[in-house]
C-alpha positions as CSV (number, residue, x, y, z in Angstrom):
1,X,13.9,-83.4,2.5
2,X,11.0,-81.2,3.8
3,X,10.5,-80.0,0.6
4,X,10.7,-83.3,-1.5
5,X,7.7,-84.6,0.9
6,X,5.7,-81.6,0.1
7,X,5.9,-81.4,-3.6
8,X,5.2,-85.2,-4.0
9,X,2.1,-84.6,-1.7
10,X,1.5,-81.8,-3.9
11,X,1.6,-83.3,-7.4
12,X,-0.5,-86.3,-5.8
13,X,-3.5,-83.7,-4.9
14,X,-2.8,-82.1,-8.0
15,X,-4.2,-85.5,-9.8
16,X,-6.8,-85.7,-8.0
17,X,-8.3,-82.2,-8.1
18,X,-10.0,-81.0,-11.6
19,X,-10.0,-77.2,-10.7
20,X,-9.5,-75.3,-7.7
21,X,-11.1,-72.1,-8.6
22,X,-14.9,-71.7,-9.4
23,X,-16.4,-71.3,-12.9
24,X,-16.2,-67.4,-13.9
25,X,-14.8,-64.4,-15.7
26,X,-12.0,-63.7,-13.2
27,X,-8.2,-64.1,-13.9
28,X,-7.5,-66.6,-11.2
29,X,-3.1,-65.4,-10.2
30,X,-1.4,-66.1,-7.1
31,X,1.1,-63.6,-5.1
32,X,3.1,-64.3,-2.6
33,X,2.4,-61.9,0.2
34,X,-1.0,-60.0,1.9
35,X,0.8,-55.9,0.6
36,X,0.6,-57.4,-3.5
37,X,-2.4,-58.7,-2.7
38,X,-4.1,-55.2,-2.6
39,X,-1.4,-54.1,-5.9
40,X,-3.1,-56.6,-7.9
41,X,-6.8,-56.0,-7.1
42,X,-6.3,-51.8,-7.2
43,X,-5.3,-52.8,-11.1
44,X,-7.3,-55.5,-11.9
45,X,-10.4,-55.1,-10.0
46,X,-12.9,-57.3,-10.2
47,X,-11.2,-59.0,-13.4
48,X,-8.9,-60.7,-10.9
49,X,-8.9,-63.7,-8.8
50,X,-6.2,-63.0,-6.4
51,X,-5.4,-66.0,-3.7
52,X,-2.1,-65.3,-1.0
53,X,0.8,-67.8,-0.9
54,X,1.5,-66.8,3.0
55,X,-1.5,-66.4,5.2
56,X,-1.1,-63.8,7.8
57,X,0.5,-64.4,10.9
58,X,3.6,-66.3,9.1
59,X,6.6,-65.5,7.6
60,X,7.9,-65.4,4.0
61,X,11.6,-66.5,5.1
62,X,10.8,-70.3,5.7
63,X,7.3,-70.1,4.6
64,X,6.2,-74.1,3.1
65,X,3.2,-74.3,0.7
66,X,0.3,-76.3,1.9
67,X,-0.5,-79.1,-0.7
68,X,-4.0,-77.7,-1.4
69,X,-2.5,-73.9,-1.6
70,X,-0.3,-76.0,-4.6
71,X,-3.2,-77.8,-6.7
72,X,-5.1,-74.4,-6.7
73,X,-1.5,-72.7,-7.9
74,X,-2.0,-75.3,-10.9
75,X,-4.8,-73.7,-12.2
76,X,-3.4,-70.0,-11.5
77,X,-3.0,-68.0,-14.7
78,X,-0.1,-65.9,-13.0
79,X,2.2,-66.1,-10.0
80,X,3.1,-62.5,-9.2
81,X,7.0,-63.0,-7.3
82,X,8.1,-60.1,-5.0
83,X,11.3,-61.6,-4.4
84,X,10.8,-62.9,-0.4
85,X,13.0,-66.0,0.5
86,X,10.7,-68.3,-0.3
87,X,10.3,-68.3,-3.6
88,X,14.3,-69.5,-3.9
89,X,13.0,-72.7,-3.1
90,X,10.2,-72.9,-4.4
91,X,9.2,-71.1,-7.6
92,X,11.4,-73.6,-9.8
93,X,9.1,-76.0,-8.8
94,X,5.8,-74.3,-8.8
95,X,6.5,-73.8,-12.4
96,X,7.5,-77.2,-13.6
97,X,3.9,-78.1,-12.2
98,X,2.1,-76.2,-13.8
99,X,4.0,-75.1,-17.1
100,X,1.0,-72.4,-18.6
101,X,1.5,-70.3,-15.6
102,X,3.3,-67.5,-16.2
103,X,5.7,-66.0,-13.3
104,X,6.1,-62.6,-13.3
105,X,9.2,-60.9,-11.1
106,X,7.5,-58.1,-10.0
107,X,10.9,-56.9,-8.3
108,X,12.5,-56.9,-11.6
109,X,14.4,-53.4,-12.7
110,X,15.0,-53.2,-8.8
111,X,18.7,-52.4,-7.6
112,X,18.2,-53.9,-4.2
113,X,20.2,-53.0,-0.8
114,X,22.0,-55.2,1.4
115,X,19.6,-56.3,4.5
116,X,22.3,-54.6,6.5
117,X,24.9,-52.3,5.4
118,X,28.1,-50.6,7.2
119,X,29.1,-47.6,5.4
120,X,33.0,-46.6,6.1
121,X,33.8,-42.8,5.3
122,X,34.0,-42.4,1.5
123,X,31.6,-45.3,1.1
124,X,28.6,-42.8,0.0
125,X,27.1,-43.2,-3.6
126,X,27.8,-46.9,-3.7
127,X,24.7,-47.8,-2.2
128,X,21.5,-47.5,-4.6
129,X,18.6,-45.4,-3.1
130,X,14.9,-46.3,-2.6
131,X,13.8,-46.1,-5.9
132,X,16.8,-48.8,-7.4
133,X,19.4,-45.8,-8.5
134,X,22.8,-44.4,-7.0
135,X,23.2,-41.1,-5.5
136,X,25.8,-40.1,-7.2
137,X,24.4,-40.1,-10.8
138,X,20.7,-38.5,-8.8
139,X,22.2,-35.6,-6.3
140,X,18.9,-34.9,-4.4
141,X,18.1,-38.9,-3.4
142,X,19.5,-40.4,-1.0
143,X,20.8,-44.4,0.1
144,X,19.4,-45.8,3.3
145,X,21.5,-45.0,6.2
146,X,22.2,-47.9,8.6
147,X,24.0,-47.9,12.1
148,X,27.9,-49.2,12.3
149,X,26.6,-52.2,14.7
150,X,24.8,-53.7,11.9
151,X,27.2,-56.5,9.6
152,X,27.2,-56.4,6.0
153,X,27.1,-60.3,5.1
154,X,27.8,-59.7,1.2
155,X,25.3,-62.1,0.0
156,X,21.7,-61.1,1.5
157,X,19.5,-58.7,-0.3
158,X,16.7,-56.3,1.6
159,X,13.3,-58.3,0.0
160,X,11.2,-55.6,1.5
161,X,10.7,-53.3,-1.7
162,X,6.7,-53.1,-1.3
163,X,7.8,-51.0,1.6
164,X,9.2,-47.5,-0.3
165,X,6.0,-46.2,-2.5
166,X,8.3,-45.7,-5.3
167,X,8.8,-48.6,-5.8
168,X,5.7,-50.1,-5.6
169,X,5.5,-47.9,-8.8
170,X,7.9,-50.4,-10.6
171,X,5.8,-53.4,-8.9
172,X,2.8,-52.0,-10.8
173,X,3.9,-51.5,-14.0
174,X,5.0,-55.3,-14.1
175,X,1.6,-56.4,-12.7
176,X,0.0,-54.3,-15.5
177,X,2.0,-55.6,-18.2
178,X,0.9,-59.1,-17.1
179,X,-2.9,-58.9,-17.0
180,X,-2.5,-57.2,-19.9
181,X,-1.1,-59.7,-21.6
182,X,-3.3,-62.6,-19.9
183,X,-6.2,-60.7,-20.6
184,X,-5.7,-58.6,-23.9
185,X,-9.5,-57.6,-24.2
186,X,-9.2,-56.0,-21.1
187,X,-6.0,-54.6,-21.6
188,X,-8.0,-50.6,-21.6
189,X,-9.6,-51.4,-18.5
190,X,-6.4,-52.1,-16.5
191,X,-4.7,-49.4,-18.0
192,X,-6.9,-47.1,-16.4
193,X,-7.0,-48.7,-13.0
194,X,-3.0,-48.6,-13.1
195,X,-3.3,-44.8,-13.6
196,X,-5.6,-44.4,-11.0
197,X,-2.9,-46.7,-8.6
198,X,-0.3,-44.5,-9.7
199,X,-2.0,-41.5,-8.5
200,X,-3.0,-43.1,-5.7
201,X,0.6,-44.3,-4.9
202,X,2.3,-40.5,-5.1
203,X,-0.4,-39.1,-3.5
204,X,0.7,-41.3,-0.5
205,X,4.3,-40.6,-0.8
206,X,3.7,-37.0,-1.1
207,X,2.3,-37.4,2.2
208,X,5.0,-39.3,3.5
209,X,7.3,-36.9,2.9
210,X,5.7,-34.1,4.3
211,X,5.2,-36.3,7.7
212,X,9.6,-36.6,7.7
213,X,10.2,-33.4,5.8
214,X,12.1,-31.9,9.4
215,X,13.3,-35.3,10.5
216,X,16.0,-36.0,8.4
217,X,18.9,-38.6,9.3
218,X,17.1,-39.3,12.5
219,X,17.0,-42.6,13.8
220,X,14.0,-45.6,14.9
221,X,14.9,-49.0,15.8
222,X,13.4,-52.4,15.0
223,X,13.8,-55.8,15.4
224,X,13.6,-57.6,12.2
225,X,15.3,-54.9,9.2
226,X,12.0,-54.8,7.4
227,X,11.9,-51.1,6.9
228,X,15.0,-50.2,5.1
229,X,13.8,-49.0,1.7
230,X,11.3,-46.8,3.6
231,X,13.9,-45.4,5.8
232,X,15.6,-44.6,2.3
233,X,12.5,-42.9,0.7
234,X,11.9,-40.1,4.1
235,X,15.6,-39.8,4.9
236,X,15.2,-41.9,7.9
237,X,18.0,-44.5,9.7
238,X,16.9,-47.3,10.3
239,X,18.8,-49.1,13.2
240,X,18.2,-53.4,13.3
241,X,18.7,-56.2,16.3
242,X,18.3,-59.1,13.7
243,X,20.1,-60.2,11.2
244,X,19.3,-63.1,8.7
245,X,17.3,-64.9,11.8
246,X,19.8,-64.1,14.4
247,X,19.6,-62.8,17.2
248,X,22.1,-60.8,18.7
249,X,25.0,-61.8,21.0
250,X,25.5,-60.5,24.4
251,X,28.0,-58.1,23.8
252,X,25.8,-57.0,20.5
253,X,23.3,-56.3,22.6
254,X,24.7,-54.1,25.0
255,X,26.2,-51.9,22.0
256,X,22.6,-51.7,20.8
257,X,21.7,-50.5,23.7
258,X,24.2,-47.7,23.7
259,X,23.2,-46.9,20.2
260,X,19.6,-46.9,21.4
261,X,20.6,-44.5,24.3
262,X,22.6,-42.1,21.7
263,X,20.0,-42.0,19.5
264,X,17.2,-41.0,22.0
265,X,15.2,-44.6,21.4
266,X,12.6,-45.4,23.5
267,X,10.0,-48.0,21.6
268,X,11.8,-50.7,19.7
269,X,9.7,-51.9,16.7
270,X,8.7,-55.7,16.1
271,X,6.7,-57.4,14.0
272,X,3.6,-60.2,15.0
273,X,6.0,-63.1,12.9
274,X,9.0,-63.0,15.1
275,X,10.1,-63.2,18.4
276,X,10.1,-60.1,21.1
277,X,12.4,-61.3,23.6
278,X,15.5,-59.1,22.3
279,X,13.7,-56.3,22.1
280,X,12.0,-56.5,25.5
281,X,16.0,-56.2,27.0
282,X,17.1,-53.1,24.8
283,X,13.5,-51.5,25.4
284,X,13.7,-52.4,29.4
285,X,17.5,-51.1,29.6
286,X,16.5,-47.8,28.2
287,X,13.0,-47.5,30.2
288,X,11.3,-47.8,26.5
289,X,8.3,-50.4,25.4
290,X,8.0,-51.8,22.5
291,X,5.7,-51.4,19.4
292,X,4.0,-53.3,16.6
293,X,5.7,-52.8,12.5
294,X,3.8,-55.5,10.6
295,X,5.3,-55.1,7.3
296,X,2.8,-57.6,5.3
297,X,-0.6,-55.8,6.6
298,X,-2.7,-56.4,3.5
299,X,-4.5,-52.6,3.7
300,X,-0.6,-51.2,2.1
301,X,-1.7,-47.3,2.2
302,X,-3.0,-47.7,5.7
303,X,-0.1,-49.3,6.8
304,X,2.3,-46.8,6.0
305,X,0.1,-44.0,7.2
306,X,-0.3,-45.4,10.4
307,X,3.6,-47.1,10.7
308,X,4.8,-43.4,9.3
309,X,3.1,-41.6,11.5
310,X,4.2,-44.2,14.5
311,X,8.1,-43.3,13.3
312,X,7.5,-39.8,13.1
313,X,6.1,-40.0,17.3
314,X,8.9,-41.5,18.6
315,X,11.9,-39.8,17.0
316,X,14.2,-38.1,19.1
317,X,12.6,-34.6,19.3
């Protein structure tokens, strides 16, 4: 296996490298993706070494460690997990190398959505909302909405939780708790730069919500369903082509299309680590282009301001 070969590389680099980080002060951890990158260094500052398990431009799904990405990992204090595929098969393993690193589940406490769900009449309050609760026991909030062409598998679960600012709030309190713990003599320090985050973080989705606060229930399409917890948090619907790497069938494609047309869609979101083709054909059948989602853009608040306010342009008016 493809794995097998890469961990053996791995554990032979490992032997032959003494340290991968330089000499300093600075908690060397490791996340997985570019978005807890910036989580990490807004509460740990410059007390924080912070290296990125998947270099932009690729894809958490399938993503394969590089052998030198693993001997640095050995020296890593912490390994901040988010929860992307990935890590299935490969955080066993990153810990039985390197046994003092601690592995935090950042995602932990989250009630996480199906990547696609198909809610039946009756079905509301069954789904948890964007920040990991049930409508029914928290009137006001409300689950993501998804679009009857989209096929609830039963066994895959939306990773994309540093997507919904709330949620990120959960993320950080996890990430504090560690580097607290790593680093008790800094433990005030962090405290306050977690404060500051948190401000930081409502102050964004505050925003957020006043950019959808008329747009309720309305509709955007993407390729990839990377945006379903955000959809959740504004009230939006997020409407997907792909499922669990697949694309769409012929006849799946034409319904899209139709859905597209009903919902007044004319750009068709995609993301730099997956293909365009299927969205070129729903965006050329309803005389629409298509745009640019990045979900793992490491500048998070920037991201969201500018993919919220490229939502918010091409709902139906």
């Amino acid at each position: 296996m493809l794995h097998r070969a890469v961990f053996m590389v791995f554990m032979a680099v490992v032997g032959s490298v003494s340290t991968a980080f330089p000499a300093g002060s600075e908690t060397p951890v490791f996340v997985s993706i570019l978005p807890q990158k910036y989580f990490v260094e807004r509460i740990g500052g410059d007390l924080v070494d912070v290296h990125v398990m998947v270099p932009p431009g690729a894809g958490p799904a399938t993503y394969e460690p590089k052998p030198r990405q693993m001997a640095a990992l050995s020296q890593a204090r912490i390994y901040f997990a988010v929860g992307v595929p990935f890590e299935r098969a490969w955080l066993d393993r990153i810990a039985a190398a390197n046994p003092g690193m601690r592995i935090v589940h950042t995602d932990a406490g989250i009630q996480k959505i199906p990547m696609a769900a198909h809610h039946h009449e009756g079905d509301h309050g069954k789904t948890p909302d964007a920040r990991g609760r049930h409508p029914e026991v928290h009137g006001s909030d409300r689950a993501p909405e998804t679009d009857p062409h989209q096929h609830e598998t039963g066994t895959s679960l939306d990773p994309h939780v540093w997507l919904s600012p709330p949620l990120v709030k959960i993320q950080a309190r996890h990430i504090l708790e560690a580097l607290s713990t790593a680093d008790p003599g800094n433990a005030s320090v962090y405290a306050a730069n977690y404060r500051a985050f948190l401000e930081e973080i409502e102050a964004l989705h505050q925003e957020l919500l006043t950019v959808f606060k008329d747009r309720q229930g309305e509709a955007f399409m993407v390729f990839h369903p990377s945006w379903g917890y955000f959809a959740a948090a504004y009230g939006l619907r997020q409407i997907a082509i792909e499922l669990e790497g697949k694309a769409p069938k012929p006849a799946q494609v034409m319904d899209l299309i139709a859905t597209a047309r009903t919902a007044g869609v004319k750009v068709i979101f995609v993301q730099p680590q997956f293909s365009t083709k299927s969205a070129r054909v729903i965006a050329n059948a309803v005389q629409g282009e298509i745009a640019i989602a990045d979900p793992l853009a490491e500048n998070w608040p920037q991201n969201l301001r500018t993919q919220a306010q490229k939502f918010q342009q091409t709902l139906k008016p």
